[in-house]
VOGU-3710 file (C-alpha; in Angstrom, 3 decimals, decimal comma):
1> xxxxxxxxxx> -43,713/-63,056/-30,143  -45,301/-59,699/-31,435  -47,427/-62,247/-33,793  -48,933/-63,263/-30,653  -49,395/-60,129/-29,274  -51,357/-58,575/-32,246  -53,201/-62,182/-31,972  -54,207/-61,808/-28,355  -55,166/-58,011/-29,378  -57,526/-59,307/-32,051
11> xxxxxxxxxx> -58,854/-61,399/-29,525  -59,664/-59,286/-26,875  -61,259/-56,971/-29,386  -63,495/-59,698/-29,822  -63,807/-60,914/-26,742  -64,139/-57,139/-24,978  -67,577/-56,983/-27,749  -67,252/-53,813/-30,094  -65,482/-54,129/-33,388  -66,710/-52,782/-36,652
21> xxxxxxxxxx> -65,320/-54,454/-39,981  -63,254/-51,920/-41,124  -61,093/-52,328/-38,021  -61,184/-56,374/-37,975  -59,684/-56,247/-41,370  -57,046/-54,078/-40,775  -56,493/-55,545/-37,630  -56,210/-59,239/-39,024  -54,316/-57,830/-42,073  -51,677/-56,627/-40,119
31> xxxxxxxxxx> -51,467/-59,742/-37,951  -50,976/-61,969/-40,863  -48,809/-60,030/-42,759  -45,929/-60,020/-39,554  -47,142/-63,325/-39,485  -45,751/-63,846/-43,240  -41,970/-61,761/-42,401  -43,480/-58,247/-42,895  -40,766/-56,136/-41,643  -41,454/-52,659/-42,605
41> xxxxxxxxxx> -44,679/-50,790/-43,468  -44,780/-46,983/-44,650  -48,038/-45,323/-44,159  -49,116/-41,779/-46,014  -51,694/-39,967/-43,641  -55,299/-40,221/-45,030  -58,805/-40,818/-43,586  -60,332/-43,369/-45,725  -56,565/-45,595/-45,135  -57,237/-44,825/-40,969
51> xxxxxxxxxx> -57,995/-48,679/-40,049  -54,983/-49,854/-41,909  -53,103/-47,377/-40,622  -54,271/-47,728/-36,687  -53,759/-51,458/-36,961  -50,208/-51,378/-38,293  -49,150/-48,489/-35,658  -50,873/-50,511/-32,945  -48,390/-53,383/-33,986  -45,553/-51,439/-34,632
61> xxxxxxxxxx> -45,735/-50,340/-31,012  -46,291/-53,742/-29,268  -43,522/-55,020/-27,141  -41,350/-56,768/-28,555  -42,368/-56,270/-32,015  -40,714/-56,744/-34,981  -42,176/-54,653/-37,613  -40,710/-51,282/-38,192  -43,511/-48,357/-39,172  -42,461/-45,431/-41,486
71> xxxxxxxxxx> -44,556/-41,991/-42,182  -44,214/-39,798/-45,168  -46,395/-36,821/-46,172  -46,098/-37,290/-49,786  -47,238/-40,175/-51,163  -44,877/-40,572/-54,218  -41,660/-40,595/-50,856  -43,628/-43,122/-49,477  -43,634/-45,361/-52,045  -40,377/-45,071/-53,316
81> xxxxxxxxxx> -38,889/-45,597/-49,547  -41,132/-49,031/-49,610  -39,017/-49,612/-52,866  -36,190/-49,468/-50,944  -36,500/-50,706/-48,202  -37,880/-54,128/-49,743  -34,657/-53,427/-52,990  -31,853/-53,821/-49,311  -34,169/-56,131/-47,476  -35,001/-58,654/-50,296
91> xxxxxxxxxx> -38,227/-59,062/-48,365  -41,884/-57,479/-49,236  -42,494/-53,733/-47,963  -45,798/-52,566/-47,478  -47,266/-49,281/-48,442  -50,443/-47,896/-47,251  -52,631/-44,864/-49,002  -55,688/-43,524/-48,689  -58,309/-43,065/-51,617  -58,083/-41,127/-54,672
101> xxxxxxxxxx> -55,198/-39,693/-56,286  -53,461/-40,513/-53,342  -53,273/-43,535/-54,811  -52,089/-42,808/-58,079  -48,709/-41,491/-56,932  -47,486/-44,615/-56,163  -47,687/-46,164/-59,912  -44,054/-44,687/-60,454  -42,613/-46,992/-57,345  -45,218/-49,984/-58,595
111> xxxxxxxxxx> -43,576/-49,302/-62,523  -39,774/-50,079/-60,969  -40,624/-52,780/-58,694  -42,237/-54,851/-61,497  -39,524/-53,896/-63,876  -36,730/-54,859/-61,234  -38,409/-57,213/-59,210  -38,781/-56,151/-55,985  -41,670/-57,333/-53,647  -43,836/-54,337/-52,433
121> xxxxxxxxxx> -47,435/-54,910/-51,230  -49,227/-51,744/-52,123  -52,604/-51,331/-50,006  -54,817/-48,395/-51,423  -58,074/-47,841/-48,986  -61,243/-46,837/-51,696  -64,392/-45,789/-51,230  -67,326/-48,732/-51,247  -69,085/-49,455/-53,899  -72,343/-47,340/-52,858
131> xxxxxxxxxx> -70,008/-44,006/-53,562  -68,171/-44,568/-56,758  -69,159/-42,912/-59,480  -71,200/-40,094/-57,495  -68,845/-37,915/-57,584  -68,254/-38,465/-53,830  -64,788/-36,500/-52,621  -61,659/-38,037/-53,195  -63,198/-41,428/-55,156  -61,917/-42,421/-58,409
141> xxxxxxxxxx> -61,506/-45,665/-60,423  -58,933/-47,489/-58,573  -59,792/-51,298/-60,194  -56,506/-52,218/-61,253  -55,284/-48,773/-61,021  -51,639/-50,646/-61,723  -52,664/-52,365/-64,668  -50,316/-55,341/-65,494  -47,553/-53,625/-63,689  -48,379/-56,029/-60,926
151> xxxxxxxxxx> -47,804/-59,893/-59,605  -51,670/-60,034/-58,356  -53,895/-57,343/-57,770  -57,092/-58,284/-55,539  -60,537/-56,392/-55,221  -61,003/-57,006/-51,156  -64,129/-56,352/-50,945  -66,326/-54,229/-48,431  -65,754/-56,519/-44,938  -68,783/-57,701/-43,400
161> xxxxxxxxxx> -69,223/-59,359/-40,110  -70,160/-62,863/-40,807  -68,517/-66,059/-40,892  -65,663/-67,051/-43,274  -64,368/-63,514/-43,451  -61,308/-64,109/-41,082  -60,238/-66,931/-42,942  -60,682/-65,174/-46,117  -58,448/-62,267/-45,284  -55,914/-64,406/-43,788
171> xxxxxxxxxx> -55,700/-66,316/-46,703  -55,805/-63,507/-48,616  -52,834/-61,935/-46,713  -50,678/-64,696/-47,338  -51,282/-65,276/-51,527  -50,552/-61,529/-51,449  -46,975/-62,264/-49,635  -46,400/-64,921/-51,813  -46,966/-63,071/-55,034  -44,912/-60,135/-53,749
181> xxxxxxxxxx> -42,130/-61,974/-52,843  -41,912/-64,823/-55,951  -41,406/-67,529/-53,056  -38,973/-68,916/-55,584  -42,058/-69,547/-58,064  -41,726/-66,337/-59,783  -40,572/-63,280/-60,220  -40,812/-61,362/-57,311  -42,441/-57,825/-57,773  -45,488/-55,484/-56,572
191> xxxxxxxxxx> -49,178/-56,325/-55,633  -51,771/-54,493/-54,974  -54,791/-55,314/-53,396  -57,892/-52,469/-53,279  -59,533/-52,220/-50,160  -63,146/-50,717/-49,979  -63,675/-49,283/-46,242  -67,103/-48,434/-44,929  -67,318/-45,991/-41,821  -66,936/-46,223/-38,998
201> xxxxxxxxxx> -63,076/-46,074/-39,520  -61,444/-46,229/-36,633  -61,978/-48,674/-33,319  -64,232/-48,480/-30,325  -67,376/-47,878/-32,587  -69,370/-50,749/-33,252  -70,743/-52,131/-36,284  -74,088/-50,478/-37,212  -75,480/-53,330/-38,776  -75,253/-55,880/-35,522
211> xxxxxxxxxx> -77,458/-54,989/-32,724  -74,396/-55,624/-29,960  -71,766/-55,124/-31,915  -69,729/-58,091/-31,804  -68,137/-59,603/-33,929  -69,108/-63,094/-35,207  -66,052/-65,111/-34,904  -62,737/-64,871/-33,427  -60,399/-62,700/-35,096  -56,865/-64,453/-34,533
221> xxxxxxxxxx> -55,288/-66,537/-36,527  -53,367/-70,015/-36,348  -52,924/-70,935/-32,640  -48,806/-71,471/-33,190  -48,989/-67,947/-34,139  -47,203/-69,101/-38,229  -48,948/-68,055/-41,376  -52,081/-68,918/-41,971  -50,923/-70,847/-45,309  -47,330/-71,587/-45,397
231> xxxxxxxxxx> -45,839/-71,811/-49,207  -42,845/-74,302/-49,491  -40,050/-72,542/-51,883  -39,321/-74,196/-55,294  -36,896/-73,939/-57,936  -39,727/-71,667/-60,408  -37,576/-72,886/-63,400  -39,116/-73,530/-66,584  -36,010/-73,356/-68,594  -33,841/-76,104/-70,412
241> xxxxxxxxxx> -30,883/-76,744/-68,720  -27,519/-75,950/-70,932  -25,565/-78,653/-71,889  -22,164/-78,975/-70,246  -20,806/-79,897/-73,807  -21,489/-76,813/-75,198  -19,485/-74,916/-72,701  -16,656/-77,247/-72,414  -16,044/-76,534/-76,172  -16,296/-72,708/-75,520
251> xxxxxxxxxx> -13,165/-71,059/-75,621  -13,968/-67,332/-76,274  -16,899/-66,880/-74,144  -18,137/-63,184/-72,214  -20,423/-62,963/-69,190  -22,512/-59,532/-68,916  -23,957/-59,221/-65,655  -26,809/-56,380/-65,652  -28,949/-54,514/-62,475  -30,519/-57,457/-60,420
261> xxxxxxxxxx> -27,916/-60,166/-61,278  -29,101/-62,892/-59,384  -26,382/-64,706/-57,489  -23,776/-62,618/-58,787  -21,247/-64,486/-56,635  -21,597/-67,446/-58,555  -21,585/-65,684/-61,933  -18,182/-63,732/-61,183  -17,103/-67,551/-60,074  -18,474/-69,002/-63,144
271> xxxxxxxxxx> -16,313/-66,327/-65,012  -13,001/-66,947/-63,198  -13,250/-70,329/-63,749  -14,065/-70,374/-67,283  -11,852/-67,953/-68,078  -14,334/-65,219/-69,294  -13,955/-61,535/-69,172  -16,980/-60,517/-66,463  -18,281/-57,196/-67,860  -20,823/-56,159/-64,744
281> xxxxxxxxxx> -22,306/-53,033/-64,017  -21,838/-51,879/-60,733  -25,432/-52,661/-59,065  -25,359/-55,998/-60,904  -23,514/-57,483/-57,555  -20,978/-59,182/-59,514  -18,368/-56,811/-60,012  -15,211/-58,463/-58,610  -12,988/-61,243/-58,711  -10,403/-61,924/-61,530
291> xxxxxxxxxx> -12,273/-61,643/-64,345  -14,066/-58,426/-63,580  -13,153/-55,487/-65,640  -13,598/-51,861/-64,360  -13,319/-50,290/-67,453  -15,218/-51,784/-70,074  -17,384/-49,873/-71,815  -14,796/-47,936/-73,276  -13,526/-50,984/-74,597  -16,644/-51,984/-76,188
301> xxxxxxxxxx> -16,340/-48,357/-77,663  -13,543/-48,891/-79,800  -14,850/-50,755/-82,877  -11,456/-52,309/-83,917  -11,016/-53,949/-80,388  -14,466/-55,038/-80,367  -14,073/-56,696/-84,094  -10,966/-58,309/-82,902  -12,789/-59,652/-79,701  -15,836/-61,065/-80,882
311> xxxxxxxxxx> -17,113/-64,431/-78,318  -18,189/-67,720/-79,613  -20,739/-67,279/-76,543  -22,230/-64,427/-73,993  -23,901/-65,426/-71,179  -26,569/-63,014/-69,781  -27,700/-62,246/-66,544  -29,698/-59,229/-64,781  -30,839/-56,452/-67,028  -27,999/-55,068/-68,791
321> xxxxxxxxxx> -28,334/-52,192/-71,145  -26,299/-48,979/-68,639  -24,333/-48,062/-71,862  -24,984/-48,021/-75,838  -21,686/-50,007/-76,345  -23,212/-53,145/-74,061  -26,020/-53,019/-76,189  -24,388/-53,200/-79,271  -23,081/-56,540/-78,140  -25,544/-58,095/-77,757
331> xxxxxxxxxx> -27,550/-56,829/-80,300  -24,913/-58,115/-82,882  -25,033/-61,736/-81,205  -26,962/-63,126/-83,628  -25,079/-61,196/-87,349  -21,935/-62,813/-85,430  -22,861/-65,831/-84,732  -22,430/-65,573/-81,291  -24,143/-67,589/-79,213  -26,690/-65,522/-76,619
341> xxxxxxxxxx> -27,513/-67,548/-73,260  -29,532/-65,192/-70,846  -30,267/-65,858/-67,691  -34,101/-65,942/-66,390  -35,242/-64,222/-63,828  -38,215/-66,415/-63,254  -40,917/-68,179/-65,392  -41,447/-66,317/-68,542  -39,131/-63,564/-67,375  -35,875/-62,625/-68,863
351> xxxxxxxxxx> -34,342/-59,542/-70,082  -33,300/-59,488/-73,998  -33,726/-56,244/-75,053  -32,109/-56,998/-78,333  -33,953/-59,423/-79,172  -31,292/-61,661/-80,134  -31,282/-64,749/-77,146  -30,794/-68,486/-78,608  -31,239/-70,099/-75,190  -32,858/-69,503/-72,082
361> xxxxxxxxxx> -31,487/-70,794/-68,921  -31,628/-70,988/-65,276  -28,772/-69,424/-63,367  -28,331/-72,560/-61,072  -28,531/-75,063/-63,990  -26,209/-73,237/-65,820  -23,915/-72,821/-63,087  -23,672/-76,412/-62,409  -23,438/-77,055/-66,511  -20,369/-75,072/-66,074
371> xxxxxxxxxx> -19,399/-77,069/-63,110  -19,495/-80,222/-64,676  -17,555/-79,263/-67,986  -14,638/-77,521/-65,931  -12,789/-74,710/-67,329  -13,216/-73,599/-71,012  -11,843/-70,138/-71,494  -8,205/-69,528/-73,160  -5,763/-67,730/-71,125  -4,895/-65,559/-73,884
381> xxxxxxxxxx> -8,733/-64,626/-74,322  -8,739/-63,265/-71,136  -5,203/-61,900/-71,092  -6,381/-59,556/-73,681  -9,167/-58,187/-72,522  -7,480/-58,148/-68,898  -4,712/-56,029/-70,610  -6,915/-53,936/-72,676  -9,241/-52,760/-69,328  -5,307/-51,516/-67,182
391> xxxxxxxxxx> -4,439/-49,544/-70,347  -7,972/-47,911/-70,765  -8,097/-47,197/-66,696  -4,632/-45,684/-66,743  -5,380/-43,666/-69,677  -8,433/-42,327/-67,930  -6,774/-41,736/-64,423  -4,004/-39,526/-66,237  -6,887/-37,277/-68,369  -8,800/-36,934/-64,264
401> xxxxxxxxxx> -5,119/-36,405/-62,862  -4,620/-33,442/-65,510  -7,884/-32,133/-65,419  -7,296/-31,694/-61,364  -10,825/-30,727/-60,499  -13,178/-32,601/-58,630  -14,940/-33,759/-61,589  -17,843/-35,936/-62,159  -15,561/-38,995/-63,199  -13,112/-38,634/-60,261
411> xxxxxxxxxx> -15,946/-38,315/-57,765  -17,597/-41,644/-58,470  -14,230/-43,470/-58,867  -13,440/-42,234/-55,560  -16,688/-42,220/-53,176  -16,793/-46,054/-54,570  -12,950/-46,181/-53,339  -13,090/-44,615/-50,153  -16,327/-46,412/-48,726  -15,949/-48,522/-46,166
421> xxxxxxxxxx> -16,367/-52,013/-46,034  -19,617/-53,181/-45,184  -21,047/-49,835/-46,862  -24,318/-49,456/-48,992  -23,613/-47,218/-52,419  -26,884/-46,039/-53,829  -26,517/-44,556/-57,417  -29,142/-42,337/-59,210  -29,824/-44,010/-62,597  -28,556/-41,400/-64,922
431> xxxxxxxxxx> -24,862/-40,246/-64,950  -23,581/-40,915/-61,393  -24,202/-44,880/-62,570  -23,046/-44,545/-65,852  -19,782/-42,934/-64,385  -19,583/-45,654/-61,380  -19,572/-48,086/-65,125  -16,812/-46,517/-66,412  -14,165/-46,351/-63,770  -15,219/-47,789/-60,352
441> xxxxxxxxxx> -12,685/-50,917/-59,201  -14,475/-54,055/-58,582  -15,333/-54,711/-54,612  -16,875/-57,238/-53,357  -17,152/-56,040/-49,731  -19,552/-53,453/-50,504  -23,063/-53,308/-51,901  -24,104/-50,938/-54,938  -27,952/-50,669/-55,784  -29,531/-48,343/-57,937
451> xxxxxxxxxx> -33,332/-48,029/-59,598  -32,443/-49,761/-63,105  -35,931/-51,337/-63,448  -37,456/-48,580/-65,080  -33,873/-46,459/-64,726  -36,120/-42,890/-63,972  -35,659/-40,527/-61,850  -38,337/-40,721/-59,675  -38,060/-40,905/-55,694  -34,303/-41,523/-55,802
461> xxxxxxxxxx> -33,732/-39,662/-51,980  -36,659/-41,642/-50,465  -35,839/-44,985/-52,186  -31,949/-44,785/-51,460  -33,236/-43,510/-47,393  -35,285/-46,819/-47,540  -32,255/-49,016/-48,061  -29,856/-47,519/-46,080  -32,741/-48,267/-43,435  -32,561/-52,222/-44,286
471> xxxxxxxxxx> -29,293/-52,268/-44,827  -28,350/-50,850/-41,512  -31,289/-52,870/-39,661  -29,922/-56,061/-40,905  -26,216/-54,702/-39,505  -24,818/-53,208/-42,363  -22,643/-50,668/-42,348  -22,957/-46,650/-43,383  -24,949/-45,486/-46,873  -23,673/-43,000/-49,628
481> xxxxxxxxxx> -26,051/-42,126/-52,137  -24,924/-40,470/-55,367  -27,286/-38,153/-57,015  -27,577/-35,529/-59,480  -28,966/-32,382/-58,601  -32,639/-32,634/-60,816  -32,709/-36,345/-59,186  -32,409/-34,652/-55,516  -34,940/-31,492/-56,771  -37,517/-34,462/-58,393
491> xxxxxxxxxx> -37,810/-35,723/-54,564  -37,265/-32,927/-52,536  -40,111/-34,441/-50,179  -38,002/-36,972/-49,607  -36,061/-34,601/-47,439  -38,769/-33,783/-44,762  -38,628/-36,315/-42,448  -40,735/-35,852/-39,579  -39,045/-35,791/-35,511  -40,249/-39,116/-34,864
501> xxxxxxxxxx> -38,773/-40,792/-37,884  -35,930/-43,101/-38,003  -33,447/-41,211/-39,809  -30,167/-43,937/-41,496  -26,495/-42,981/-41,121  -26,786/-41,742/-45,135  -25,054/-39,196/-46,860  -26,100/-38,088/-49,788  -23,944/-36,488/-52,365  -25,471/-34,361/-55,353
511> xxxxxxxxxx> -23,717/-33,365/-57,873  -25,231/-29,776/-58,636  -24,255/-29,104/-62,419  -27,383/-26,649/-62,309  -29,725/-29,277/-64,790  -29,768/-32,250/-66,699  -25,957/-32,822/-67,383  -26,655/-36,273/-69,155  -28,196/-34,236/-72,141  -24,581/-32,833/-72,611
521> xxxxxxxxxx> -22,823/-36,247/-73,806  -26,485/-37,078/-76,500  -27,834/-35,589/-79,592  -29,507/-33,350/-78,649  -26,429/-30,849/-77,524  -25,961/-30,374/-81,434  -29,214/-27,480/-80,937  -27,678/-25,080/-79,318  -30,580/-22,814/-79,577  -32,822/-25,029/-78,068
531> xxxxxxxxxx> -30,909/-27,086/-75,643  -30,352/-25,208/-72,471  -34,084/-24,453/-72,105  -35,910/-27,923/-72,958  -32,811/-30,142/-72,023  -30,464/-28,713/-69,756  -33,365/-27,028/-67,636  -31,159/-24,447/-65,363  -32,711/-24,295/-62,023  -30,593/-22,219/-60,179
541> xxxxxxxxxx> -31,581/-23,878/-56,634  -29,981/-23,047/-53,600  -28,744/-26,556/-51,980  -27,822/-25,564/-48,554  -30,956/-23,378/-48,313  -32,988/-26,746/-49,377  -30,510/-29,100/-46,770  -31,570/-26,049/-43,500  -35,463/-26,335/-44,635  -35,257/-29,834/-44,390
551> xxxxxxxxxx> -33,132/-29,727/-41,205  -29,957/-31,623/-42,483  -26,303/-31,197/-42,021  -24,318/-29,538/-45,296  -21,287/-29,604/-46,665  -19,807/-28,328/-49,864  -17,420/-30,857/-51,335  -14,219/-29,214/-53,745  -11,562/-32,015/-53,578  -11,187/-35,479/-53,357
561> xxxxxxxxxx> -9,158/-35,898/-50,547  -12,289/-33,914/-48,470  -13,730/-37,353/-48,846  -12,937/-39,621/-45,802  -13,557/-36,801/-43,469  -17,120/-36,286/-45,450  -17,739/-40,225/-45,338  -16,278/-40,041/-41,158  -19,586/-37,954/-40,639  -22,837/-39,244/-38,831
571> xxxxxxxxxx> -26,708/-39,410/-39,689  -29,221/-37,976/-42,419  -26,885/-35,261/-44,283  -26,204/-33,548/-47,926  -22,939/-32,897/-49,698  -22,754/-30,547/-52,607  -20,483/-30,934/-55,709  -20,701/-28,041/-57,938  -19,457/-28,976/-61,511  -20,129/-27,273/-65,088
581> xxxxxxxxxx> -22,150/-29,668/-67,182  -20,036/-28,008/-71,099  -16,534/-28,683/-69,053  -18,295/-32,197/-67,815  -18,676/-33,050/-71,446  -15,781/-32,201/-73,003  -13,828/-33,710/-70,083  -15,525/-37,530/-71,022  -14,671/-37,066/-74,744  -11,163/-36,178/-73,951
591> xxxxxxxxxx> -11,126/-39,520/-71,425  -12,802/-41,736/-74,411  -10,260/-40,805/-77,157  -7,351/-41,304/-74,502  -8,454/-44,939/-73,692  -9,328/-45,849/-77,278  -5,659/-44,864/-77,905  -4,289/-46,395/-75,472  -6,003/-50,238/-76,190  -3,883/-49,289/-79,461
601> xx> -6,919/-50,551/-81,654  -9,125/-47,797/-81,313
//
């Protein structure tokens, strides 16, 4: 196996005498690591970073090998296409910078992994100690650069070559994995571990400091080529289980399932069964099935329906919060007395941004809770809001039908609709989601994912070019994304993608309403004077100039039925939708007051 092979390279390194440290590090780092399940690594050019970039490039092109290397220019891409290529692959990603601010432009893609748990191991090469604070070029303070943003963070240490040091790094490699990945123990997120190089930095040039230059022991690692410390997986709950009483006597209960959901099958089960309306975002995983509405937040817009709706229980999962109505119910959990059950993510981690949670409980104890107690809901509970959701989605289809451009509204309800099965959806986290929310149909053939951690805007073309990467290594079918048009400008880099990099079968399709058209439907459009320059920021840039510089295939998009053809298309690509963000505004208010009139309690 290609474990073996970067073993038996380590080895005759050894064995053929000259190795300095920087190199054995790197070299048994990137052993371990594909020794662990490391599948992908993205490397940023740098000097200082050369070992760890050699020795993952070295293994990246042994036969055989598993481990897939990526290149980006800009650090900031980099990172963000680790992000998603770990987000598809549910498995850690490594990224690998050099020193200095270099460093620093990954804290974005190390903010939304910790917020949305995914596992990324970020590897930052630094100066040694000797040349920080000198003023040396391209050395600043990189000691827990991340802060608490991270699952571990590890000072490496300068590598020497003496005993023990092999075993350390191995070790090392693998608590690093573990963190990264939760290992069922935790919440899986970044870690970063600082690693202070000393020249020489790349192989064939010995260690100064040992008269032969060999090194001291042998470099490989366990003879069976598996980990060097193998974790067993555990259950990581520290939560009470919730009584199956409790839920048998429920008979108006909700489930919200937010970004993340974990094991959204079972929750859109658990809400069939019991008889619960499902309200699930789209990258929650969970919209589908009986229960699932694909309309609901303009129900929980209409106060009266809301009022006359109001659970005895909500159950919790993921990190809901995509619209203000969502938020309001669970906010007023507690002046209802509604009971608030959210679901953990892992020890000590759960999302209640309201504040208003009376238990705390593990998804697979309260699944089986549920299990036990059989079903609870009222057919009539469910009825309703079953009823309500057709009437708000027709009332919305006839406002799009009327309308009869290709608006913002009709395009997400449709890309969602015309996809594929088998198909990744990537959605930028500002209106494209929120629109996917409001009128895509529940499917549970296809996969929707979307940076909700930290919901900004950052590396949303090099993070949805990472998944489609994953998703279509692991066999998965062809990737939309659906962006905005400042998302797409915010990582333009993302765009320039080198001849010798794997390119996905992804199009991506921005919606160009020349700025920031989510600062149309908020407050802030009532200042006129100020808005258009401090919030709708007009760019004026030229799309299919942007696609030819970066060497990709574009299309302008002006109906809906232009669609399948688009979607029929091959490889790396852009599709423009031009829309007007005052129309784009008016046109939601006009859809919101026809489905509050049409549940008839609005």
């Amino acid at each position: 196996m290609t474990s073996t092979v970067v073993m038996n390279n380590a080895k005759v390194m050894h064995d053929a005498g000259a190795v300095n440290p920087s190199t054995a590090l790197a070299t048994v780092l990137a052993d371990e690591f594909i020794r662990c399940g490391l599948r992908d690594a993205v490397i940023a050019p740098g000097s200082r970073s050369a070992p760890l970039a050699l020795a993952l490039h070295a293994a990246a092109s042994a036969p055989g090998s598993p481990l897939r290397l990526h290149v980006r220019i800009d650090e900031r891409s980099a990172s963000f296409l680790a992000l998603g290529l770990a987000k598809a692959s549910g498995r850690p990603a490594v990224i690998v910078t050099t020193s200095g601010t270099a460093a620093a432009h990954c804290h974005a893609a190390v903010i939304e992994a910790d917020e949305a748990g995914v596992p990324l191991l970020v590897l930052t090469a630094d100066r040694p100690p000797e040349l920080r604070g000198t003023g040396a070029n391209q050395t600043i303070d990189q000691l827990k650069l991340y802060g608490s943003a991270v699952r571990w963070y590890c000072e490496v240490g300068v590598p020497e070559n003496r005993p023990g040091q092999v075993a350390y790094w191995r070790s090392l490699a693998c608590r690093a994995w573990s963190c990264a990945a939760g290992n069922g123990l935790a919440f899986a997120g970044p870690v970063h571990l600082n690693l202070a190089l000393r020249e020489p930095l790349v192989p064939g040039l010995a260690d100064p400091a040992v008269t032969d230059g060999r090194w001291c022991e042998p470099l490989a690692g366990r003879p069976d080529g598996a980990a060097w410390t193998r974790f067993a997986a555990g259950s990581g709950a520290d939560v009470a289980p919730v009584p199956a009483l409790m839920l048998n006597r429920t008979q108006r209960g909700i489930v919200v399932a937010g970004d993340g959901t974990a094991g959204p099958a079972g929750l859109a089960a658990l809400a069939a069964d019991a008889g619960w309306p499902l309200l699930a975002e789209p990258s929650s995983g969970a919209r589908h099935g009986p229960a699932a509405l694909g309309s609901y937040p303009y129900l929980l817009d209409a106060p009266a329906f809301t009022r006359a709706h109001q659970p005895d229980l909500i159950i919790s999962a993921g990190r809901p919060g995509l619209s203000r109505g969502q938020l309001a119910l669970l906010r007023g959990a507690a002046d209802a007395g509604t009971r608030l059950v959210v679901l953990s993510q892992g020890p000590a981690r759960w999302s209640d941004p309201s504040r208003t949670a009376s238990e705390v409980a593990a998804s697979v104890q309260l699944t089986g809770a549920l299990a036990a107690a059989g079903p609870a809901g009222q057919p009539e509970w469910l009825g309703s809001w079953l009823a309500a959701d057709a009437a708000a989605r027709r009332a919305a289809d006839e406002v799009l039908a009327a309308d009869g451009s290709l608006s913002e509204p009709l395009l997400a309800r449709e890309v969602a609709a015309a996809l594929p099965s088998g198909a990744l959806l990537w959605a930028a986290s500002s209106m494209p989601v929120r629109d996917l929310d409001r009128h895509m149909a529940g499917r549970p053939d296809i996969r929707v994912l979307a940076s909700r951690g930290a919901s900004g805007i950052d590396g949303l073309v090099s993070a949805a070019i990472g998944a489609a990467l994953a998703h279509q290594a692991a066999g998965g079918g062809p990737a939309v994304a659906l962006l905005g048009d400042l998302a797409l400008l915010h990582d333009a880099p993302g765009l320039l993608l080198g001849p010798l990099e794997a390119r996905p079968d992804l199009c991506l399709i921005v919606v160009n309403n020349d700025g920031g058209g989510i600062f149309s439907t908020l407050e802030q459009a009532a200042f006129p004077d100020a808005f258009e320059r401090i919030f709708g920021t007009p760019h004026g840039a030229d799309l299919p100039a942007l696609a030819a510089a970066a060497g990709l295939p574009y299309a302008r998009l002006r109906r809906a039925d232009e669609l399948p053809a688009l979607l029929a298309g091959k490889g790396l690509r852009l599709a423009e939708v031009r829309t007007d963000r005052a129309e784009g505004a008016k046109l939601r208010v006009a859809i919101a007051e026809a489905c509050a009139a049409a549940i008839g309690l609005g």
